[in-house]
C-alpha positions as CSV (number, residue, x, y, z in Angstrom):
1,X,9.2,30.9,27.4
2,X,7.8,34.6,26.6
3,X,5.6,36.3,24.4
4,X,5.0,40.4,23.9
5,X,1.6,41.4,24.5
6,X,0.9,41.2,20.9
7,X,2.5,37.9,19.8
8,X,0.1,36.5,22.7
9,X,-3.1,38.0,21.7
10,X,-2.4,37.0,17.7
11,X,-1.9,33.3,19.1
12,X,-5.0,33.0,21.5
13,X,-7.2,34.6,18.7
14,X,-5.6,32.1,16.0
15,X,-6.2,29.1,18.3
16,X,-9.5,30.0,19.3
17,X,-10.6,30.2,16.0
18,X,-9.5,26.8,14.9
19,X,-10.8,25.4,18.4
20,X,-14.1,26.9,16.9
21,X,-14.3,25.3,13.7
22,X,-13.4,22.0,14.9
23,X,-16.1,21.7,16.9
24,X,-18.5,21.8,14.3
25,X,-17.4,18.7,13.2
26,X,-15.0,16.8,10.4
27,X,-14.8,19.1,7.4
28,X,-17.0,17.7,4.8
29,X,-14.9,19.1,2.2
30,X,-11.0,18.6,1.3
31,X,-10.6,22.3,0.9
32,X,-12.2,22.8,4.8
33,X,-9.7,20.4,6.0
34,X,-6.6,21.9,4.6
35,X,-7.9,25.5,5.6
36,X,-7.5,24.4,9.5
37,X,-4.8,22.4,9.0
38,X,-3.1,25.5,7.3
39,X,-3.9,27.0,10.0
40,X,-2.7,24.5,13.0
41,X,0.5,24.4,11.2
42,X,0.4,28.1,11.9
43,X,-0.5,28.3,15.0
44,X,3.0,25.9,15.4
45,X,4.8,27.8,13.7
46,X,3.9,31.2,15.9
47,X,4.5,29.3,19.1
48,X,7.9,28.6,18.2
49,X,9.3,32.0,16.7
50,X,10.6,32.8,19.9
51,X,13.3,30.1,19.2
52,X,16.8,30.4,17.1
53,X,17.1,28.4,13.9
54,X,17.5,24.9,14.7
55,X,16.2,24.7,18.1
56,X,12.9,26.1,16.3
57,X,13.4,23.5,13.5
58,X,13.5,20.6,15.9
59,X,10.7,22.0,18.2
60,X,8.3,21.8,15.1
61,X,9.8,18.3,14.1
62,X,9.0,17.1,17.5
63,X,5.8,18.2,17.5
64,X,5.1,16.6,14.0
65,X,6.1,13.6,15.5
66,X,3.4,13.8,18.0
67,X,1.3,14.0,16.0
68,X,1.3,11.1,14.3
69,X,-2.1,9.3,14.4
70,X,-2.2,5.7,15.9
71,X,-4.9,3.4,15.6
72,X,-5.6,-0.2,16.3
73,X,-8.2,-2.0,14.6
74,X,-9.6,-5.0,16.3
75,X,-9.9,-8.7,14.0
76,X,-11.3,-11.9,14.7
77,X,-7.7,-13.0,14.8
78,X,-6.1,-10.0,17.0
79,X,-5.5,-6.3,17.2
80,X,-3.5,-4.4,14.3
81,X,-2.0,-1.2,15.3
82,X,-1.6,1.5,12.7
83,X,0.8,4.3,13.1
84,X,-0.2,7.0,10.3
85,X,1.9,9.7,8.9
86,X,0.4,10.6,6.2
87,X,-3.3,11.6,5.3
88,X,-3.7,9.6,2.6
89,X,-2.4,6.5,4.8
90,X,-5.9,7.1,6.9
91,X,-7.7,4.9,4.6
92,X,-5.3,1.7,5.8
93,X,-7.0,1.7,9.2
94,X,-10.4,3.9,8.8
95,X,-11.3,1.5,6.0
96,X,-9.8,-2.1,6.9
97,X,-13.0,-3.7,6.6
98,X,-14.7,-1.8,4.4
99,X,-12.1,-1.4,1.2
100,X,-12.1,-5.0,0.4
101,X,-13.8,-7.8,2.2
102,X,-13.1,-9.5,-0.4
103,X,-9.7,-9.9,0.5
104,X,-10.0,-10.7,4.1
105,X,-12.2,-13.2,3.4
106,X,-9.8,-14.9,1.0
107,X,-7.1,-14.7,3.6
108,X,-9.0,-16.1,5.8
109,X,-9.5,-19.4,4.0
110,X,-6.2,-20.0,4.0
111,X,-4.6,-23.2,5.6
112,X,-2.4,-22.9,8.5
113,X,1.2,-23.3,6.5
114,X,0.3,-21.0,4.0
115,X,2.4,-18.6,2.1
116,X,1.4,-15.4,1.6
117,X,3.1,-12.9,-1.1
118,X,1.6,-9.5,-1.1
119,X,3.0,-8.0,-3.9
120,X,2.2,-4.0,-3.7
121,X,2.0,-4.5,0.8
122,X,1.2,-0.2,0.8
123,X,1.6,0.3,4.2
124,X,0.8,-3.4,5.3
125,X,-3.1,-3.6,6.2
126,X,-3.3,-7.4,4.4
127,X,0.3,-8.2,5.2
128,X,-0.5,-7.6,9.1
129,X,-3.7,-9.2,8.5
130,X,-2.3,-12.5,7.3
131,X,0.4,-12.5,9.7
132,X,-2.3,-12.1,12.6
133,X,-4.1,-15.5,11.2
134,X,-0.3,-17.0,11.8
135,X,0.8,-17.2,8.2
136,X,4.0,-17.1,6.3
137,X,4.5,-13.7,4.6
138,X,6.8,-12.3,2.4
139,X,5.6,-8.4,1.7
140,X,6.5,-6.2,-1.4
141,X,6.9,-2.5,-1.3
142,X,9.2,0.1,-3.6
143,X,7.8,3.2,-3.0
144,X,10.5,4.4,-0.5
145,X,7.8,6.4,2.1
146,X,5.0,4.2,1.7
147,X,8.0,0.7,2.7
148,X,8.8,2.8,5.2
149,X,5.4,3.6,6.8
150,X,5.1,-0.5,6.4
151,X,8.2,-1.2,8.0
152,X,6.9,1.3,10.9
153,X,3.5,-0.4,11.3
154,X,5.6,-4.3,11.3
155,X,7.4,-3.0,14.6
156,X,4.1,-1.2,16.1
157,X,3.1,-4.9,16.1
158,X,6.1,-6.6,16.8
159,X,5.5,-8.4,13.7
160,X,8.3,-10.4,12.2
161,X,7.8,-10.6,8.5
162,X,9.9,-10.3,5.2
163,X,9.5,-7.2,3.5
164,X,11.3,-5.9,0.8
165,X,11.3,-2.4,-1.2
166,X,11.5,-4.1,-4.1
167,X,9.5,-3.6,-7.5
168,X,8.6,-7.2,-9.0
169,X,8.8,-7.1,-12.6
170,X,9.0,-8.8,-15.6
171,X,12.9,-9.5,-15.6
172,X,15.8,-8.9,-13.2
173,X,16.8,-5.0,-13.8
174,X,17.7,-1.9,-12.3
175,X,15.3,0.5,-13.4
176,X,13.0,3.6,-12.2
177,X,9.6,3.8,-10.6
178,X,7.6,6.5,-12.0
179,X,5.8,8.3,-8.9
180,X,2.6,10.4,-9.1
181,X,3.1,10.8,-5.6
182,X,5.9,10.8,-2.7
183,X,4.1,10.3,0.2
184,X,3.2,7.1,2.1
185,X,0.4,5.5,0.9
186,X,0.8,6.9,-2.5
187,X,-1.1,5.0,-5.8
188,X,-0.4,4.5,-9.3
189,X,3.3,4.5,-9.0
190,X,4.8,1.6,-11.8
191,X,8.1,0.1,-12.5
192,X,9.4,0.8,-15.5
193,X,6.6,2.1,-17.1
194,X,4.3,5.6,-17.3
195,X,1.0,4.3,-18.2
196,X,-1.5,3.6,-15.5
197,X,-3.6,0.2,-16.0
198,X,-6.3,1.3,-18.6
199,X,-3.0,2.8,-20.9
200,X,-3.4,6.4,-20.0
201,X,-0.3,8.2,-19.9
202,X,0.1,9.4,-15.7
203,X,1.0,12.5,-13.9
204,X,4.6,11.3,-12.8
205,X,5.7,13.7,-9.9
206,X,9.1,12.0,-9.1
207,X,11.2,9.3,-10.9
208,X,12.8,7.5,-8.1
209,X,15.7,4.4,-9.4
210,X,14.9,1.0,-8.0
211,X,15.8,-2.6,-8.6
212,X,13.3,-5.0,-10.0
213,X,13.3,-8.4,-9.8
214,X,11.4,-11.2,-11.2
215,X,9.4,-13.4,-8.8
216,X,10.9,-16.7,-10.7
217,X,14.5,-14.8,-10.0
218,X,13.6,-14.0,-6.8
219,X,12.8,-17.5,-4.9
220,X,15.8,-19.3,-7.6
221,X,18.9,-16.6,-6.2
222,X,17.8,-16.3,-2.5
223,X,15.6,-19.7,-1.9
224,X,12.6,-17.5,-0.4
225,X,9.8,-19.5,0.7
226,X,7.7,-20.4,-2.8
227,X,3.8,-18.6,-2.5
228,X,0.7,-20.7,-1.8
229,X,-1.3,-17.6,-2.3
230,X,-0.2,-14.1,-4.3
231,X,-2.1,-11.0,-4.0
232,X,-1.0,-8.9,-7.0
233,X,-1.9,-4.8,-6.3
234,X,0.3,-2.5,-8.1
235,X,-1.8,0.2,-10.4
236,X,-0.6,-1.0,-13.9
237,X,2.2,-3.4,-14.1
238,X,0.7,-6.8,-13.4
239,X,1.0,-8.2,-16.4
240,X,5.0,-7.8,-16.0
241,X,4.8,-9.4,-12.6
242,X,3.0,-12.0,-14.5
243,X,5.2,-13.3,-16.9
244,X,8.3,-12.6,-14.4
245,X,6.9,-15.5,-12.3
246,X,6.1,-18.2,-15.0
247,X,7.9,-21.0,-12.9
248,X,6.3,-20.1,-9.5
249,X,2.6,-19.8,-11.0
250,X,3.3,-23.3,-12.6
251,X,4.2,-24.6,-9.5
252,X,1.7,-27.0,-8.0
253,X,1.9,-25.7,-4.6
254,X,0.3,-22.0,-6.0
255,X,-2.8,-22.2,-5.4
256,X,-4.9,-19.1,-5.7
257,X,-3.7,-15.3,-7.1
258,X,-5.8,-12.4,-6.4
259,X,-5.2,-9.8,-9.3
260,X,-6.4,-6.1,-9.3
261,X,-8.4,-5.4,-12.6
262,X,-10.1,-2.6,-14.1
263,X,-13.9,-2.7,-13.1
264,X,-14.6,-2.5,-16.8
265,X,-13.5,-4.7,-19.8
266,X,-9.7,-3.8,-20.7
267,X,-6.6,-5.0,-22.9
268,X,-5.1,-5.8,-19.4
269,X,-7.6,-7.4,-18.1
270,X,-7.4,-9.8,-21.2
271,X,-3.7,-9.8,-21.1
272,X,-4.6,-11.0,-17.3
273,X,-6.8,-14.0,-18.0
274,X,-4.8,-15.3,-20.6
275,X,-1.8,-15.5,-18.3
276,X,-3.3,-16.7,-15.7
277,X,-5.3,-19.6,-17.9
278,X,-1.9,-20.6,-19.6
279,X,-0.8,-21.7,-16.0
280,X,-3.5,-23.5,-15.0
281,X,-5.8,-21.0,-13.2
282,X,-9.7,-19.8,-13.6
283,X,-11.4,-17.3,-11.9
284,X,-13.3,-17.9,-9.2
285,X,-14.4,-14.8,-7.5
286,X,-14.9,-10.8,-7.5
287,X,-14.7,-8.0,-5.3
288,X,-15.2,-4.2,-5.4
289,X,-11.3,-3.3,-4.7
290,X,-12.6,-0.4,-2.7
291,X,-13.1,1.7,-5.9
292,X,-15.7,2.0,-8.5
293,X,-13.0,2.0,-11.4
294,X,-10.7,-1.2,-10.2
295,X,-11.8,-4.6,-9.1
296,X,-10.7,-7.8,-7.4
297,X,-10.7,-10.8,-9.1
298,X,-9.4,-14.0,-7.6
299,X,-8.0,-17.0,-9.9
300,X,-7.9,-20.2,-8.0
301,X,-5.7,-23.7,-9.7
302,X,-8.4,-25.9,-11.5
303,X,-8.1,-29.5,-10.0
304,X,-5.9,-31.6,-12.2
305,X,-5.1,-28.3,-14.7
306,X,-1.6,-28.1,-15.8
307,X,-0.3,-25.3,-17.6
308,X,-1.0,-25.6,-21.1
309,X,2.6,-24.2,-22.5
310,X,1.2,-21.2,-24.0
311,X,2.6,-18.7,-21.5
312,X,3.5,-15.9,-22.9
313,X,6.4,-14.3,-21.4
């Protein structure tokens, strides 16, 4: 490989400056951060100008792929690796304990032949976690980069579980999800619908076609395991999954749904209870949800309840 004198000097100044910066420390500002990376991606893309076309393209491919960022985050229960391809995928393993104790802690109550649906997996943090206390878990996914960052982080751990990119809904449909993001790890992304949970119309970047299905549809037309336990995370469109799974939150063998709400009072929130109280469930406990605008709430089967009928679906 060669350089001319000038190319040379250009790259050493541009990679001393960077080397400079960083070692004052993580930028404490998004802006900072994009600045140097901005400027590693250039420093890239000056090393490998020398190259023709394609062998350049695949040089700076391979080095993205080098890049990637692995972690492993050590549980009571064993170590979960994290392979991270995304910035705003960081959070899965730089927060893990942090976001939503709440939600650990519920999984960890679970009995050993539990059932675990995570509808809304992202890129697996409480699939993996479930699956590491020895459960039964059937994952949820439709945003295509964020299933397949999932799908990556299942074989990092050699973890054999059922995920599907598929949007649970109200009914059976082919349909679009409205994206305000592509990338893995992305948020507010709904099926069939463009308002985000508190009814404000969203940013919607890229309208990608998917198949929904209900949950009741879903374990009558392929006999998937039935849930114990359902952790419902999706960013506006859990009301839909609601009354899509009637049958399997009537079942007896459900015992306990963890819903995301808003943090204050809200039409779905109301729409939630209702639902969940028409099949036999009250809440029981609240969490943070890692945000000061959304919160956990878990609904656990009252002893002896039966749903009452009024259902609405």
């Amino acid at each position: 490989m060669q350089y001319n004198d000038v190319g040379r000097k250009r790259f050493v100044h541009r990679a001393g400056a960077v080397a400079r910066s960083a070692k004052k420390g993580p930028a404490q500002h998004p802006a900072m951060s994009k600045t140097i990376a901005g400027a590693l991606a250039g420093i890239v893309r000056a090393a490998t100008v020398y190259a023709k076309p394609w062998r350049r393209s695949h040089l700076r491919l391979l080095v993205s792929e080098r890049l990637y960022e692995r972690h492993t985050v050590e549980t009571r229960h064993g170590p979960i690796k994290f392979v991270t391809t995304s910035a705003r995928a960081l959070g899965g393993p730089k927060n893990f304990f942090t976001d939503e104790p709440e939600t650990l802690a519920w999984i960890d109550g679970f009995p050993p032949d539990a059932v675990f649906w995570d509808i809304g997996a992202n890129v697996g943090q409480y699939t993996m976690y479930a699956a590491r206390c020895g459960l039964t878990v059937v994952a949820f996914e439709p945003a295509p980069n964020t299933y397949a960052a999932l799908s990556r982080n299942l074989a990092e751990n050699a973890l054999r579980i059922d995920a599907y990119c598929l949007a649970l809904s109200e009914r059976t449909q082919l349909g679009t999800l409205y994206m305000t993001d592509t990338h893995a790890a992305s948020v507010f992304n709904a099926f069939e619908s463009t308002r985000d949970s508190w009814g404000r119309d969203m940013t919607i970047e890229h309208e990608q076609p998917a198949v929904g299905i209900s949950a009741d549809d879903f374990v009558t037309i392929f006999e998937a395991p039935w849930p114990t336990h359902i952790k419902i995370d999706v960013d506006s469109t859990e009301v839909a999954i609601l009354r899509g799974a009637r049958r399997v939150l009537e079942a007896p063998t459900t015992r306990s749904v963890l819903i995301e709400n808003t943090a204050e009072p809200s039409v779905q929130n109301r729409a939630i209870a209702e639902l969940m109280a028409a099949a036999g469930f009250r809440p029981t406990g609240r969490g943070s949800a890692g945000s000061d605008i959304a919160c956990n709430v878990i609904f656990e089967r009252t002893n002896g309840a039966t749903p009452t009928g009024r259902f609405a679906g």
